[in-house]
C-alpha positions in Angstrom: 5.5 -42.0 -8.0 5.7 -39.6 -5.0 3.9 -36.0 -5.0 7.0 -34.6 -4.1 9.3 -35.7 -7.3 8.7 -33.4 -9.5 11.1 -32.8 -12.2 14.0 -35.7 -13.7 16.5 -35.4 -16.6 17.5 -31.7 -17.0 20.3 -32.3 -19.7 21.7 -35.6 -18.0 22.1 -33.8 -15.2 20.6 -32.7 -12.1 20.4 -29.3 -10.6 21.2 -28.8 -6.5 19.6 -26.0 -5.1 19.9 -24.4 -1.5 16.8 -22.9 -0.3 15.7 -21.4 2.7 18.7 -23.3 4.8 18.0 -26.6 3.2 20.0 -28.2 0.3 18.2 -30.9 -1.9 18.8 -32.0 -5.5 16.5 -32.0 -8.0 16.6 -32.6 -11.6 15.1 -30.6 -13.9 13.6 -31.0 -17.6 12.6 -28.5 -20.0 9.8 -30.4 -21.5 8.8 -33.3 -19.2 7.8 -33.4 -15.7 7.2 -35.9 -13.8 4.4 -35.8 -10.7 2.1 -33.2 -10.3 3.5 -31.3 -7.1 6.4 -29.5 -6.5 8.0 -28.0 -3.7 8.5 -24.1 -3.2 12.7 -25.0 -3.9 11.7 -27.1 -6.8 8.9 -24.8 -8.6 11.7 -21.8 -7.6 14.0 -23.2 -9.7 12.0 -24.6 -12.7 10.5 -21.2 -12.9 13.5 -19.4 -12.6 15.3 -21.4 -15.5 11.9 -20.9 -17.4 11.1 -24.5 -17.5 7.9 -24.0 -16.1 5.1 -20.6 -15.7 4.7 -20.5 -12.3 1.2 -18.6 -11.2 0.1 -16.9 -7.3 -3.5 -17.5 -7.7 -4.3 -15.9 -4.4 -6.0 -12.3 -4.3 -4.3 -8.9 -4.6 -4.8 -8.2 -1.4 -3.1 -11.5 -0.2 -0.4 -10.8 -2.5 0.3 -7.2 -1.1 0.2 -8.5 2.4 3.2 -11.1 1.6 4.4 -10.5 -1.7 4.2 -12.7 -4.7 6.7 -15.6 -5.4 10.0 -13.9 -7.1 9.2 -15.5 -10.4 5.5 -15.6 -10.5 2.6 -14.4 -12.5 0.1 -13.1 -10.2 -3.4 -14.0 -11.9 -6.2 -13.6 -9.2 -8.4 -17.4 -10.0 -11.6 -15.5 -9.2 -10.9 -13.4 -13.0 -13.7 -14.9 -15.4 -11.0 -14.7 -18.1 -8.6 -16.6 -15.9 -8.0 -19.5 -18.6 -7.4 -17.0 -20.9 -5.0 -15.1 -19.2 -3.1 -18.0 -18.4 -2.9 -18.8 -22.0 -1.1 -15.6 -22.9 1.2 -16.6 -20.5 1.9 -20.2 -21.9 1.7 -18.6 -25.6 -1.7 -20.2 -26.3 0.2 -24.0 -25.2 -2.2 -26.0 -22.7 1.0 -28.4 -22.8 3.3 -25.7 -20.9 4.2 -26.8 -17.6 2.3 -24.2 -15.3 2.6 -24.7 -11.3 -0.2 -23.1 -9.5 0.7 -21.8 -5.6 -2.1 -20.4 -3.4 -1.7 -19.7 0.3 -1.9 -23.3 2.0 -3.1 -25.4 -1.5 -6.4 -25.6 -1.0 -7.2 -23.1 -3.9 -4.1 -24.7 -6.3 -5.2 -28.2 -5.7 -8.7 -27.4 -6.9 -7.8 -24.9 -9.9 -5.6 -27.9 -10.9 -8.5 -30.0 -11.5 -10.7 -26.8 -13.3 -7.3 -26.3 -15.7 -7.1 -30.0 -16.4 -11.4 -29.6 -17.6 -10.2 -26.6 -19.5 -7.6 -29.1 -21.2 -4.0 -28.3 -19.5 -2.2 -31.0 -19.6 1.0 -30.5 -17.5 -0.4 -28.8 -14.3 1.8 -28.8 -11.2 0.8 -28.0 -7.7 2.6 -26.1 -4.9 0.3 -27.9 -2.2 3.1 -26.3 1.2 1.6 -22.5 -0.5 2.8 -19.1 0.6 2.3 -19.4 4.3 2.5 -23.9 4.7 0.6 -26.4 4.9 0.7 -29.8 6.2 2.6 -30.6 2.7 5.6 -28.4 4.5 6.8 -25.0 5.5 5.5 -23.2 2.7 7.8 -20.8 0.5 7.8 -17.8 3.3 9.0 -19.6 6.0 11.8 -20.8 3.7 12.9 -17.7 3.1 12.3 -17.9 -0.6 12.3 -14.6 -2.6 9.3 -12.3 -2.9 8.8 -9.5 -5.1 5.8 -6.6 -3.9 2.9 -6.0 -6.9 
C-alpha cells in the first residue's frame, strides 16, 4: 500500500477536504488506519474529528517561531517522560492512532520507530513536517491552521 493512503472507511463514506488550495478526498475511520503516513490535509482532518492524537514533537522554541498544528499536542520528544505523556493523551491506549509531525520528518520518522519499541501500535507519520520535505509542501506552506503556545 502507498505511504500516502492513510485512512479508508469512515462510516461508508469518505470525507473531501480542501486544504491550503488543494481539494483531495480521503476517507476516514475511527478505529483503523491504514499506512503509516499521512499528509498535513489528512492528519488535519483525522485530528480534527478526533479520530486520531496528533503530536508537534519539535521544541518550544520551534513551536513559538511557527506555531503548533491547530489541533495538536505539543510534547517536546527530548522530555524523558515523553511515553508517558503521550499516554495521558491516548488514555493509557498504545492502540490510539497518534500521528507524530516534526519540522521536515526526520525526528517523527524516528520517534515512530522508538514508540513502536515502547509498544504503540497505530503510529502515523507526517513525513512533509511544519516547514516540507521532499514528502511535500509541508503544513505551513499549505496554509493549514496554527495556534501560538
Amino acid at each position: 500500500m502507498d505511504r500516502r493512503t492513510l485512512l479508508r472507511g469512515f462510516l461508508g463514506g469518505s470525507v473531501a477536504l480542501a486544504a491550503g488550495g488543494l481539494a483531495a478526498g480521503y476517507a476516514l475511520t475511527r478505529d483503523r488506519f491504514e499506512g503509516d503516513a499521512a499528509t498535513p490535509p489528512e492528519a488535519l482532518a483525522a485530528a480534527t474529528s478526533g479520530d486520531l492524537v496528533l503530536v508537534d514533537i519539535r521544541r518550544p522554541d520551534e513551536w513559538a517561531r511557527t506555531g503548533l498544528p491547530a489541533p495538536a499536542h505539543g510534547i517536546d520528544m527530548r522530555r524523558d517522560d515523553f511515553v508517558d505523556a503521550l499516554l495521558e493523551l491516548t488514555g493509557g491506549a498504545r492502540d490510539r492512532p497518534v500521528a507524530l509531525i516534526c519540522a521536515r520528518g526526520v525526528r517523527s520518522d524516528r520517534m515512530s520507530a522508538r514508540l513502536a519499541e515502547a509498544g504503540f501500535t497505530r503510529i502515523v507519520d507526517v513525513p512533509e513536517g511544519m516547514l516540507g520535505s521532499r514528502a511535500g509542501p509541508g503544513w505551513l506552506e499549505r496554509g493549514l491552521p496554527v495556534r501560538r503556545p
